[in-house]
C-alpha positions in Angstrom: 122.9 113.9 108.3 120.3 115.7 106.2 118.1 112.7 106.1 118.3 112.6 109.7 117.2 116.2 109.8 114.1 116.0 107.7 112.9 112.8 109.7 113.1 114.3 112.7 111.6 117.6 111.5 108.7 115.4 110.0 108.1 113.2 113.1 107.7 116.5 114.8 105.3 117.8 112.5 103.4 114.5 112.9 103.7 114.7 117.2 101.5 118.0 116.8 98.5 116.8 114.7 96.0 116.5 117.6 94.0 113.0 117.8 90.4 113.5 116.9 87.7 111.3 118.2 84.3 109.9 115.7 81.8 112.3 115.6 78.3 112.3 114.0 79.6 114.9 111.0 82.7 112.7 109.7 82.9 112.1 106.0 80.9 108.2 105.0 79.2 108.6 108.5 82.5 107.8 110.8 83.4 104.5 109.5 86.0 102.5 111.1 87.3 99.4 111.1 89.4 98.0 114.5 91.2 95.1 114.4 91.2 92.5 117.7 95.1 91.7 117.4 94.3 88.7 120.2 91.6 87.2 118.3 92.2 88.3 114.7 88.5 89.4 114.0 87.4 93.0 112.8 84.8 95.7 113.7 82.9 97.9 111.3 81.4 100.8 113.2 79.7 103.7 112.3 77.4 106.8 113.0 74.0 105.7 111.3 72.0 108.1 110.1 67.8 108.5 111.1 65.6 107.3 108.2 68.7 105.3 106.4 68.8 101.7 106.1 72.6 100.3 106.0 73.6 97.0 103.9 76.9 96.2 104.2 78.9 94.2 101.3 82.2 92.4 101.4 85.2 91.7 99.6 88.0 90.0 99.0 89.9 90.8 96.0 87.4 94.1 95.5 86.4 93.1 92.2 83.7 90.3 93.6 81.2 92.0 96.8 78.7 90.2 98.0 76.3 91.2 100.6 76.3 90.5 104.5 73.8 88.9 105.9 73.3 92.1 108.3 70.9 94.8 107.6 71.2 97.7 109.9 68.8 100.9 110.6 70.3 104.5 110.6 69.5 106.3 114.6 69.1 103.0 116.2 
């Protein structure tokens, strides 16, 4: 019964956390990945900055990153 309590007490607590959209001022620029559940691909998206030049590297086990062939200018 207790355990029952403190779940519902913490999905509660979670229900009141407002959503918050991107903005210009979040922490790394905004970044955020989406996922396409129909088509399985991914979107990187972020809040580039004027006079900043963004390269973007990849991984798949993090310990080998290798560049993307995308180079990307901050304010376009």
């Amino acid at each position: 019964m207790k355990c029952f309590l403190w779940m519902g007490l913490a999905l509660f607590g979670w229900s009141q956390i407002p959503a918050q959209a991107q903005t210009a001022t979040d922490t790394n620029e905004g970044v955020r990945v989406t996922a396409d559940a129909a088509t399985g691909s991914q979107l990187l998206t972020w809040w580039g900055k004027a006079g900043r030049t963004y390269f973007v590297q990849q991984s798949y086990d993090l310990i080998n990153w290798t560049y993307v062939p995308v180079v990307r200018a901050g304010g376009a």
